[in-house]
C-alpha positions as CSV (number, residue, x, y, z in Angstrom):
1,X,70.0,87.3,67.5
2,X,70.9,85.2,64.5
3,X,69.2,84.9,61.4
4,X,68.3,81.3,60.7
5,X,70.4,80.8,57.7
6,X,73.3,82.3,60.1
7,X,72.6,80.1,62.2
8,X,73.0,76.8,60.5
9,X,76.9,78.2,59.8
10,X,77.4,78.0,63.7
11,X,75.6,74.5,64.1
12,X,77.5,72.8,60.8
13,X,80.8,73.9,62.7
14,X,79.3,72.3,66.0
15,X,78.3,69.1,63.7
16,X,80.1,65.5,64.9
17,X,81.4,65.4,61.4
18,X,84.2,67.9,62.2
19,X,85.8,64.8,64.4
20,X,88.9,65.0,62.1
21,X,88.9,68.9,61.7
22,X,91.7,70.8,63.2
23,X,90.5,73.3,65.8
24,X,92.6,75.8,64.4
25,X,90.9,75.3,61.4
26,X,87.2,75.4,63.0
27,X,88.0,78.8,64.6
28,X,89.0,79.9,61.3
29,X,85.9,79.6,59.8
30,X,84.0,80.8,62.4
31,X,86.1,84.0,62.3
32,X,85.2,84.0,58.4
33,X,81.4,83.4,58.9
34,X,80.8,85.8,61.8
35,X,81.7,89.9,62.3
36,X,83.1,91.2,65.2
37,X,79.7,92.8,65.9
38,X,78.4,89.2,66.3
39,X,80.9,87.9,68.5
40,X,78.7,88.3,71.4
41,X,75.5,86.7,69.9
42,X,77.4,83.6,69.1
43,X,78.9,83.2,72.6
44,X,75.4,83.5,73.7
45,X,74.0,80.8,71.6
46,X,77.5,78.6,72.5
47,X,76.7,79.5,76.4
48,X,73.2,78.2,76.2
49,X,74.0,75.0,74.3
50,X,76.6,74.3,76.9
51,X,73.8,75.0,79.7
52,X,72.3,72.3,78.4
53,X,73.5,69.2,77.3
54,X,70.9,67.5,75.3
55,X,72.0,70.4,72.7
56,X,75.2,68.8,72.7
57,X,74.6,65.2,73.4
58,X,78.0,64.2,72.1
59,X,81.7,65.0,73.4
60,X,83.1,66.3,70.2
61,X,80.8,69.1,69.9
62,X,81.5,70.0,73.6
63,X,85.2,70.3,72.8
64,X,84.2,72.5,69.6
65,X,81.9,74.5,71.4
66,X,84.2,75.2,74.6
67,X,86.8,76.2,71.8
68,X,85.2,78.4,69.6
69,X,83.8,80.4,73.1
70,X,87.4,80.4,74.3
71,X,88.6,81.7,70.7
72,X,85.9,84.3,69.9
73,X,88.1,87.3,72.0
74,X,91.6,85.7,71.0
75,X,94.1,88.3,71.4
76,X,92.0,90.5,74.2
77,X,92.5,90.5,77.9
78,X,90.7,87.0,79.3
79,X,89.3,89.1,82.7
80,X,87.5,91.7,80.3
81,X,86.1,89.0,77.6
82,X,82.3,88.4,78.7
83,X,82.6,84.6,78.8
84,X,85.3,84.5,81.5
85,X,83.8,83.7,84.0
86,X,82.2,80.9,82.5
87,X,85.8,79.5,82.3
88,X,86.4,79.8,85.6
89,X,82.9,77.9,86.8
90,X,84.0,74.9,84.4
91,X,87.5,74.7,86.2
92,X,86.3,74.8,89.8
93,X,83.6,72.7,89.5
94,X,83.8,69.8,91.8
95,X,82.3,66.2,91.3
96,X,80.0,65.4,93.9
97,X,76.4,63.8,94.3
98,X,74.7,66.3,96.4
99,X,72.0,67.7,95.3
100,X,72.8,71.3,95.0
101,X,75.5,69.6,92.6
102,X,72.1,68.1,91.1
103,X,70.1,71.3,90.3
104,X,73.0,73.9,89.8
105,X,72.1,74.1,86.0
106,X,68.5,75.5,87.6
107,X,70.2,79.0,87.8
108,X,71.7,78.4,84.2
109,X,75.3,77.1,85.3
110,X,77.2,74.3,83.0
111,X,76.5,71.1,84.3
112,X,79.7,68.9,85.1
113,X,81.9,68.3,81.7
114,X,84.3,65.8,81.7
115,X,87.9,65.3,82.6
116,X,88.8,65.6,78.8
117,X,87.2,68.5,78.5
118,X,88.4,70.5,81.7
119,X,92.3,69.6,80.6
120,X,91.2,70.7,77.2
121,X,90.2,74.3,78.8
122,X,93.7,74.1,81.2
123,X,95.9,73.8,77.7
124,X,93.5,76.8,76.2
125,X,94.2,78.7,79.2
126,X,98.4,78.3,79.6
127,X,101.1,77.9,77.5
128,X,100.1,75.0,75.2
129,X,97.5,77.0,73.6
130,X,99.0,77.3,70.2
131,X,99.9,73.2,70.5
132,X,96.6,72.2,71.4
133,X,94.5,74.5,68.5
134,X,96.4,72.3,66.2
135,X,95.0,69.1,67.3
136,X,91.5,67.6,66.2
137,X,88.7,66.8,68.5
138,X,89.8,62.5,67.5
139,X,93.3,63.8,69.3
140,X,92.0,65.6,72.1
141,X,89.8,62.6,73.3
142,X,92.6,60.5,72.7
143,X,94.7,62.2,74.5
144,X,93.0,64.4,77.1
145,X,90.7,61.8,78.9
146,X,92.5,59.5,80.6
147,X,95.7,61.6,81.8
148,X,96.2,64.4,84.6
149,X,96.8,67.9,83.7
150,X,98.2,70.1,85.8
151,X,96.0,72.3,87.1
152,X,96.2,76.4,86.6
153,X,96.2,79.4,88.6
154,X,92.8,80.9,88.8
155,X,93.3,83.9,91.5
156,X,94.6,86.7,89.6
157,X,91.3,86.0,87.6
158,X,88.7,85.7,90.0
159,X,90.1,89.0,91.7
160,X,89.9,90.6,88.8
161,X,86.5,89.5,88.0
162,X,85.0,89.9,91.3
163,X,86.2,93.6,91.3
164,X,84.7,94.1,87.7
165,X,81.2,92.6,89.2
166,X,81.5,94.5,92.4
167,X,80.9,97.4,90.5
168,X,77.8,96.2,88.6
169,X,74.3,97.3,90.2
170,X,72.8,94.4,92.4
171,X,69.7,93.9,90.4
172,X,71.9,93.1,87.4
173,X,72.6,89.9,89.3
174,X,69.3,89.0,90.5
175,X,67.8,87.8,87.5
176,X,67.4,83.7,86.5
177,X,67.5,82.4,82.7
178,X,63.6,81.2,81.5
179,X,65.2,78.5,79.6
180,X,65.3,75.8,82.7
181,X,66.8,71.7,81.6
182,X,64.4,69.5,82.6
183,X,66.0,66.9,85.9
184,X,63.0,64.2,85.6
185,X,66.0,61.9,84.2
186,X,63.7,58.4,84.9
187,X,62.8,58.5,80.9
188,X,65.9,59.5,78.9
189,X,65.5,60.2,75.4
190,X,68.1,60.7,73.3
191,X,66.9,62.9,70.2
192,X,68.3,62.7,66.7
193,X,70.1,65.5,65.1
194,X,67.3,66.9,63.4
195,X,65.1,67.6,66.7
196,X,68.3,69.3,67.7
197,X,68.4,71.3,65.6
198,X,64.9,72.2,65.4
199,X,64.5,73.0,69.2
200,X,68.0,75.4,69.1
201,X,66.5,77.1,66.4
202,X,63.4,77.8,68.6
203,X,65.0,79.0,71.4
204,X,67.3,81.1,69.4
205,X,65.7,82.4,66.6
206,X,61.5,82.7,68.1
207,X,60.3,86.0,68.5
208,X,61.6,87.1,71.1
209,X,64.4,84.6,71.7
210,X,64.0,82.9,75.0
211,X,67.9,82.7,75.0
212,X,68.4,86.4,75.5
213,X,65.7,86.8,78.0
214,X,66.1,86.1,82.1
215,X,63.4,86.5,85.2
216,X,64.3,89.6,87.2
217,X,61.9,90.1,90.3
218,X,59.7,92.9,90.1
219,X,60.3,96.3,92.1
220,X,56.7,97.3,92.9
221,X,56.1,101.2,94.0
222,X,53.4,102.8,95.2
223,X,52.6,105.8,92.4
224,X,52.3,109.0,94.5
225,X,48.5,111.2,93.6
226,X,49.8,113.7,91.8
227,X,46.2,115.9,91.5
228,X,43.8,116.4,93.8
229,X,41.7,117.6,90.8
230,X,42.2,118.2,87.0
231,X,43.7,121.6,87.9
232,X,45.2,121.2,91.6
233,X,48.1,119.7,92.5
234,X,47.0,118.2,95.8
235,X,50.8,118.2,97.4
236,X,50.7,122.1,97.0
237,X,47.5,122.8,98.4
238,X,46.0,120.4,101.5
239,X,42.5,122.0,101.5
240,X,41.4,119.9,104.6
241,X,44.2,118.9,107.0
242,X,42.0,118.0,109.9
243,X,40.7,114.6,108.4
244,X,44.6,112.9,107.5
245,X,47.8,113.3,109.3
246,X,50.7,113.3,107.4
247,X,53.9,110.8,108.3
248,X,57.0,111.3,107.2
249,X,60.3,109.2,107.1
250,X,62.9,111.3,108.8
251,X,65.6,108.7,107.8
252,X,64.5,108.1,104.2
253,X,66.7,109.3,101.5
254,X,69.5,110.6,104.3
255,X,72.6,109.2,103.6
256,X,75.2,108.3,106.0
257,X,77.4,111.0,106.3
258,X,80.5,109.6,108.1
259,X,80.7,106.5,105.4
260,X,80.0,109.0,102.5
261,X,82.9,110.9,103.7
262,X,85.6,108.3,104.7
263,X,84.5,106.6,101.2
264,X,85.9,110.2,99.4
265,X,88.8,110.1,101.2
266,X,89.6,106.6,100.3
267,X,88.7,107.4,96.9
268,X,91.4,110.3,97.5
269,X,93.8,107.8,99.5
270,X,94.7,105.6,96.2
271,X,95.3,108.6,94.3
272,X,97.3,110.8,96.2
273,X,99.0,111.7,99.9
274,X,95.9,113.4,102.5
275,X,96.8,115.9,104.3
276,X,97.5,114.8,108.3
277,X,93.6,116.2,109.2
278,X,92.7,114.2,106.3
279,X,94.5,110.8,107.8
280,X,93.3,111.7,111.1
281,X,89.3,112.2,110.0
282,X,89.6,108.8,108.2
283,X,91.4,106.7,111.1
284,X,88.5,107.9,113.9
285,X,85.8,106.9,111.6
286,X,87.6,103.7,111.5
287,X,87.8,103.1,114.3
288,X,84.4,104.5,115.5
289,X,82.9,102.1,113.1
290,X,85.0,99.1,112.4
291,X,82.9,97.5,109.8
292,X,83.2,100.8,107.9
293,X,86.8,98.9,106.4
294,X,84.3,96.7,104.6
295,X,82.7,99.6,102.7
296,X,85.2,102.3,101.9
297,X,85.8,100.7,98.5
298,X,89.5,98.6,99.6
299,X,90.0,95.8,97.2
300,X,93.1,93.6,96.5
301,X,94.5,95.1,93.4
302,X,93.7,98.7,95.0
303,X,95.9,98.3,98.1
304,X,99.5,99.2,96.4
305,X,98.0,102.1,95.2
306,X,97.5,102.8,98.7
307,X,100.8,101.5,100.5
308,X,102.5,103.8,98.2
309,X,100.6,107.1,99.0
310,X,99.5,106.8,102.4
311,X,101.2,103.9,104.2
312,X,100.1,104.7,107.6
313,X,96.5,104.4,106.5
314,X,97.6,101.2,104.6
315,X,98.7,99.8,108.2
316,X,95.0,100.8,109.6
317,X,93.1,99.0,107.1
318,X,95.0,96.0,107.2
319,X,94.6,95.7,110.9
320,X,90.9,96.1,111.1
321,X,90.9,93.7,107.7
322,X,92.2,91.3,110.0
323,X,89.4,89.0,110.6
324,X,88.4,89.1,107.1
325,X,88.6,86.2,104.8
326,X,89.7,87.8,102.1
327,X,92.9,88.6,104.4
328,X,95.3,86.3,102.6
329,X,94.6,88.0,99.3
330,X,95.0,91.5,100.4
331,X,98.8,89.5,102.4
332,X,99.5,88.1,99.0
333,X,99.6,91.5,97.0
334,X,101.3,93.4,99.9
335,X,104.2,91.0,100.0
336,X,104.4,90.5,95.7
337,X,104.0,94.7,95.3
338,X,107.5,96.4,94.5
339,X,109.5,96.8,97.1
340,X,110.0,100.3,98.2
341,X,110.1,102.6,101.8
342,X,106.6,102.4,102.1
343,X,106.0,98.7,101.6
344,X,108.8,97.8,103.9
345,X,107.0,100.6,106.4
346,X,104.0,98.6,106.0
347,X,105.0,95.0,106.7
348,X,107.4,96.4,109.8
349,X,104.6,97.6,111.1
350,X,102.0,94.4,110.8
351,X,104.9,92.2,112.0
352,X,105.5,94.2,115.0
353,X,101.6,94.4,115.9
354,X,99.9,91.3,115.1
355,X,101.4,87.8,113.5
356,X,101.9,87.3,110.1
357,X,102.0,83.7,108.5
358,X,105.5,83.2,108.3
359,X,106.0,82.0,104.4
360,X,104.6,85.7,103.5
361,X,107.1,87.3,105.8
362,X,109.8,84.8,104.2
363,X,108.7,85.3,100.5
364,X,108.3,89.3,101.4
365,X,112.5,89.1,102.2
366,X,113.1,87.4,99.1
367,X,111.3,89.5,97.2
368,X,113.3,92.4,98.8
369,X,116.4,90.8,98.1
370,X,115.9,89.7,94.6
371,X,114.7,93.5,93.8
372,X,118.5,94.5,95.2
373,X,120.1,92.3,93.2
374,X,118.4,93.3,89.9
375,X,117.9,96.6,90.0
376,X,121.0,98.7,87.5
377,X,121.0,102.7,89.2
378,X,123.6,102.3,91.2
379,X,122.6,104.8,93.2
380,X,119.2,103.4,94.0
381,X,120.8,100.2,94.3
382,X,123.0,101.0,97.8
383,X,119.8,102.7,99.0
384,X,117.7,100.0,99.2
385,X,119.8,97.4,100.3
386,X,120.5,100.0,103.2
387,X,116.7,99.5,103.7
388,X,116.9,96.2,103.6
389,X,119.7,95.2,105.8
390,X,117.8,97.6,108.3
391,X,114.5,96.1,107.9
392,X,115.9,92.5,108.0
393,X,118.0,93.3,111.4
394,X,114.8,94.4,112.5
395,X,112.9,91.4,111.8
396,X,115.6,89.2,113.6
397,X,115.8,91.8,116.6
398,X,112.2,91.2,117.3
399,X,112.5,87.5,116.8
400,X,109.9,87.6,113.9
401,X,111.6,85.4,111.9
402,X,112.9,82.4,111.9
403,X,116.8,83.6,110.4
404,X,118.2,79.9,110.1
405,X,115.5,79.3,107.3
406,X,116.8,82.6,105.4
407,X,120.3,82.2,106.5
408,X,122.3,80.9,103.4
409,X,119.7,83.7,100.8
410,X,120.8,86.3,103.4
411,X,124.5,85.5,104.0
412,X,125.0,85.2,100.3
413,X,123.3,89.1,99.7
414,X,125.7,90.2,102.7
415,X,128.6,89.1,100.9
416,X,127.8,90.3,97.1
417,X,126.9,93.9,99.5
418,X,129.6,93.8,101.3
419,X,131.1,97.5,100.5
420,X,127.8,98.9,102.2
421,X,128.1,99.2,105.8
422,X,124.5,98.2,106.6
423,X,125.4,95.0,105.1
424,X,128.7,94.7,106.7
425,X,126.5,94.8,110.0
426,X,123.6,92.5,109.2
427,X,126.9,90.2,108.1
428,X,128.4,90.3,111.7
429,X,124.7,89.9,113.2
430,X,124.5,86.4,111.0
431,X,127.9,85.5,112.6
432,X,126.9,86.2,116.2
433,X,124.0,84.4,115.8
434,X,125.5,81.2,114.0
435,X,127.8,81.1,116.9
436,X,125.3,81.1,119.4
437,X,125.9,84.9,120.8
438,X,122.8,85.9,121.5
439,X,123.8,89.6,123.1
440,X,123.1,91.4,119.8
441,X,119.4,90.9,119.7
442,X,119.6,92.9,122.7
443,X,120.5,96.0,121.0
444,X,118.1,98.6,120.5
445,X,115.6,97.7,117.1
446,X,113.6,99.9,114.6
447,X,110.3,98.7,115.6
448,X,108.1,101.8,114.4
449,X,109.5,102.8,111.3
450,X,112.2,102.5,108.9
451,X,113.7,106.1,108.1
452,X,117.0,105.6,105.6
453,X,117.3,108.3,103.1
């Protein structure tokens, strides 16, 4: 960790003094004190003084210290930085009087910060970041702790966290910080800035630091005999079999085949086409094992990958993913991916098995249509708004959507199309159907597949 004359640079920028101090100007210094190597060890020490808030007994230093851990990996990727999911905790945490709320800090969470400083974190996060460094801890409680900021979207992160920590080993995530707050809150005593000081020291800079240390449970084994005697190795040669039977584990160490396998071809699924036997291997164990789907590696940001290479597999998952709660997620991506033959083969065929919520169906046509009208190749420009006028006569064939809800979007990209006969005939379809001629959603539909080339 720190040395203890490093140290006191981090705690003088923490100090309540700074109240007038820009935080521009604060970040400044702490990029002038510390390396790059030390950027870590100084989140560390910020995390834990955060943990615990008789470190930081007053708002101003909270403010200071949730900007400096915000600023440490400026100009980086926020889902890759260390410390972002720390962000995300601080943001979602809800104000309640239960008493899991109580003893959350137990497994080393912050406990509940302000209003001022959650909208502090919101303009750190979006688009007033450069407006708000600018400002001094006096202005931020000013102006932060009595108004509502809007709050920000959080998904994209979290998926891209939890896919970053799905990939860590469990025991990584097993383990509980030694440093525990102490919640017998019937004496309160508020220490001066010297015991502060002395106790962060302690923990940060005793041999070893308590900060850097957590309690992981203990895998115990049973050590195997090696020797029967200083030159026999008793494994090799049982000299007297009649007195022990030996047991054996059949199952140990066998893996399961049939996941092992359908987990390669997944693996090969995101990354290129499989042949049909490929496809055909990987749907039966599917559907031999339907919680296989939760274990073949699928996540959110991986399914594009897959619409694109093997829609009909694509189609598979999603229908056996249909129960999961993470459904919406994997709806969300599917209907915001770029448009192409494949993703409109893929949401043709969901709508035509099972019901979609309608807004994703409605904000999947939009997307379609907006792609149309901005794309410049002329060429590929007619070809998909062939696809679309197909796909969206489709849709209105089956009765999947709703069209008066679409109808003024979808009339105005039949007019600007109008040269393209596709478009010409989702145009007359409109008009029979404003006028209350239902005969044309008896003519034969596309409900399998879209095939324009």
């Amino acid at each position: 960790m720190l040395a203890p004359k490093t140290l006191i640079k981090l705690l003088d920028l923490l100090d309540e003094e700074n109240l007038d101090t820009t935080l521009e100007s604060l970040c400044n210094q702490l990029h002038q004190s510390f390396s790059k190597e030390n950027r870590f060890k100084v989140g560390t020490i910020l995390l834990l003084q955060l943990q615990h808030i008789d470190l930081l007994p007053k708002q101003v230093q909270r403010i200071i210290a949730l900007t400096l851990l915000f600023d440490l990996y400026k100009g980086e990727p926020l889902a890759s930085t260390p410390f972002a999911s720390v962000f995300v905790q601080i943001l979602k945490q809800e104000n309640t009087n239960n008493e899991n709320s109580k003893l959350a800090n137990h497994t080393g969470h912050i406990p509940l910060l302000s209003q001022c400083e959650k909208n502090l974190l919101v303009n750190l996060l979006g688009y007033n970041h450069k407006d708000i460094m600018k400002k001094t801890p006096h202005q931020i409680m000013d102006e932060l702790s009595f108004v509502s900021v809007s709050s920000i979207d959080l998904t994209n992160l979290q998926l891209q966290l939890a896919e970053h920590q799905s990939e860590l080993p469990s025991v990584s995530k097993c383990g509980n910080p030694v440093i525990l707050p102490d919640m017998d809150h019937s004496k309160e005593t508020e220490f001066d800035e010297t015991t502060v000081r002395n106790i962060t020291e302690t923990l940060i800079v005793g041999d070893p630091p308590l900060c850097k240390q957590s309690y992981h449970p203990e895998f115990l084994r049973l050590v195997p005999p090696l020797y029967h005697s200083i030159n026999e190795i008793a494994w090799f040669n049982v000299t007297e079999p009649t007195q022990f039977t030996i047991e054996y584990d059949a199952s140990m160490c066998v893996s399961n085949c049939a996941g092992a396998e359908a987990r390669k071809l997944m693996g090969k699924a995101f990354k290129g086409v499989l042949t049909l036997p490929q496809q055909q291997h990987l749907v039966n164990e599917l559907e031999n094992d339907p919680k296989l789907v939760y274990h073949i590696g699928l996540t959110p940001c991986k399914l594009p990958d897959l619409v694109e290479n093997n829609p009909l597999i694509a189609i598979e998952v999603l229908l056996k993913l249909m129960q999961s709660s993470q459904i919406t997620e994997y709806f969300s991506v599917l209907v915001n991916m770029e448009m192409s033959l494949h993703s409109m083969e893929v949401v043709n065929r969901l709508t035509t098995t099972v019901d979609l919520p309608t807004e994703f169906v409605h904000l999947y046509v939009s997307n379609c249509i907006s792609t149309c009208e901005t794309i410049k190749d002329r060429y590929m420009q007619s070809r998909l708004v062939r696809l679309v006028c197909v796909f969206l006569q489709s849709l209105i064939r089956n009765k999947i959507i709703n069209v008066q809800e679409l109808f003024i979007e979808v009339q105005a990209f039949c007019i600007e199309f109008s040269r393209i006969r596709e478009a010409a005939a989702l145009f007359r379809l409109l008009k029979q159907l404003e006028s209350g001629d239902t005969g044309g959603l008896n003519a034969s539909s596309t409900k399998n597949k879209i095939d324009i080339y």
